[in-house]
N, C-alpha and C positions, 0 to 999 in steps of 0.2 A: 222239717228241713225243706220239704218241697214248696211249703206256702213260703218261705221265707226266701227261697230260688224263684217264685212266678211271680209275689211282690218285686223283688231288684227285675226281674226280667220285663215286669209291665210298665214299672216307673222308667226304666232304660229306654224303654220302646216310647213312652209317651213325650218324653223329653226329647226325640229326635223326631216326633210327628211335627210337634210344636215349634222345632228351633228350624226345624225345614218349611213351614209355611210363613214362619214371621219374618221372612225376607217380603213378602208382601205386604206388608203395613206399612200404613205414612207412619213418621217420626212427629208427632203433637209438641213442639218448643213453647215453653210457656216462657212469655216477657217478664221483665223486671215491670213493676209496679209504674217507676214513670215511665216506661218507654210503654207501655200497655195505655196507660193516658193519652200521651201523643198520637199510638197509632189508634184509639177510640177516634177522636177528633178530627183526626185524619179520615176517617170511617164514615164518621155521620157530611164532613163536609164535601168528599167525595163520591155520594154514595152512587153518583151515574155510573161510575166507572166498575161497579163489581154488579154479580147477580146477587141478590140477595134471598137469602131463605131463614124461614125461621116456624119454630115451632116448639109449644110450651113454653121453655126453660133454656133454650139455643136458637142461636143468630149463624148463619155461616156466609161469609163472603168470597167470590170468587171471583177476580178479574177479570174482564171481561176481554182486557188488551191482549190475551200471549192464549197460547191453542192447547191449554190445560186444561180441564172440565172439571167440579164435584158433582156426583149424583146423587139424589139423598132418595127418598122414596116417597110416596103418596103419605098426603095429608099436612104436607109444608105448607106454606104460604109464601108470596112472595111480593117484593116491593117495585113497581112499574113504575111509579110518579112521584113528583115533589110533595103532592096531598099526603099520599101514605105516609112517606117516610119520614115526614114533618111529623104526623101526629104516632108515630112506631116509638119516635126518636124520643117524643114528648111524652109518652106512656112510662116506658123503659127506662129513662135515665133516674139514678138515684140522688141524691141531693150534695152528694160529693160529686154529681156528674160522670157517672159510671155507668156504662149501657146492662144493663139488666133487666133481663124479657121478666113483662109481668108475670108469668107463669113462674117465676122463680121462689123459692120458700126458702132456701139457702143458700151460701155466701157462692159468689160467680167465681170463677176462675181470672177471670183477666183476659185482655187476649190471649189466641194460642195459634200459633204458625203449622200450616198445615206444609209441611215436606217430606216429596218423596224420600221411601227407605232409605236411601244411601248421600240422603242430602243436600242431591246437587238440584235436585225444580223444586220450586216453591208453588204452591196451589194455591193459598190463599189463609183464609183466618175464621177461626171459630170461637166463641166466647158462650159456654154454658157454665152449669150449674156446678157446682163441687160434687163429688159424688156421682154424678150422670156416667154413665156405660158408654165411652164414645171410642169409634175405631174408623179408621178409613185404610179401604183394600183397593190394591191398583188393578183395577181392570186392562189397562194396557199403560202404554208408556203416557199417554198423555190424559189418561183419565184414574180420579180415583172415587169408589164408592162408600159416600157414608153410612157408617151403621149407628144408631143411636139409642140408647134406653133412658130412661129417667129415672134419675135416685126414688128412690122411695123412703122416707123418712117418716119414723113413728107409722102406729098400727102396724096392722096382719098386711 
């Protein structure tokens, strides 16, 4: 009876660890199929206007115009000139025209809107892999930090 009183007591206690720090997470809105097209195209043709980063299997874009940030961590890459992102552009895209980082082994998600918890700022856009570990945590009102893992698929 007491393990079955410290189980309900741990599960109680971990479910209000969790529902009290997830007011920090962005909200990830995945687009409908064509509006993830438009906003692709929209993407590669304006790419001056965002920072870009990218790394294995994810692309993340962030405006450059409004005083929002993403942070992501060491070992990004990132896009400065029209050479790069000419030949990023011309790596990535799939033959339906779908941006998908070569590092990718499985199907992309589409874009995905990155907005604060409560929905009212938009930060920008990220497009990885199905399966990848992606989270972003608000360091303050106008910044948020990406965390990122990659699927692992087949093998140990």
């Amino acid at each position: 009876m007491k393990i079955i009183r410290l189980a309900a007591m741990s599960s109680l206690l971990f479910v209000l660890i969790v529902g009290c720090k997830a007011g920090n997470y962005a909200r990830l809105k995945n687009q409908s199929r064509d509006d993830s097209k438009v906003t692709q195209q929209k993407l590669i043709d304006n790419w001056s206007e965002y920072h870009i980063w990218f790394k294995s299997a994810v692309i993340v874009f962030d405006p450059k115009d409004d005083d929002k940030a993403i942070q992501v961590g060491s070992g990004w890459g990132t896009v400065h000139d029209q050479e790069t992102w000419t030949a990023m552009v011309k790596e990535n895209t799939t033959g339906h025209g779908n941006l998908s980082p070569i590092g990718a082994s499985y199907n992309m998600t589409g874009v995905r809107e990155i907005w604060s918890p409560d929905s009212r700022f938009f930060y920008g856009y990220i497009i990885h892999q199905q399966g990848d570990l992606v989270s972003l945590r608000m360091v303050d009102e106008n910044t948020m930090r990406l965390f990122y893992t990659r699927a692992r698929f087949g093998g140990p």
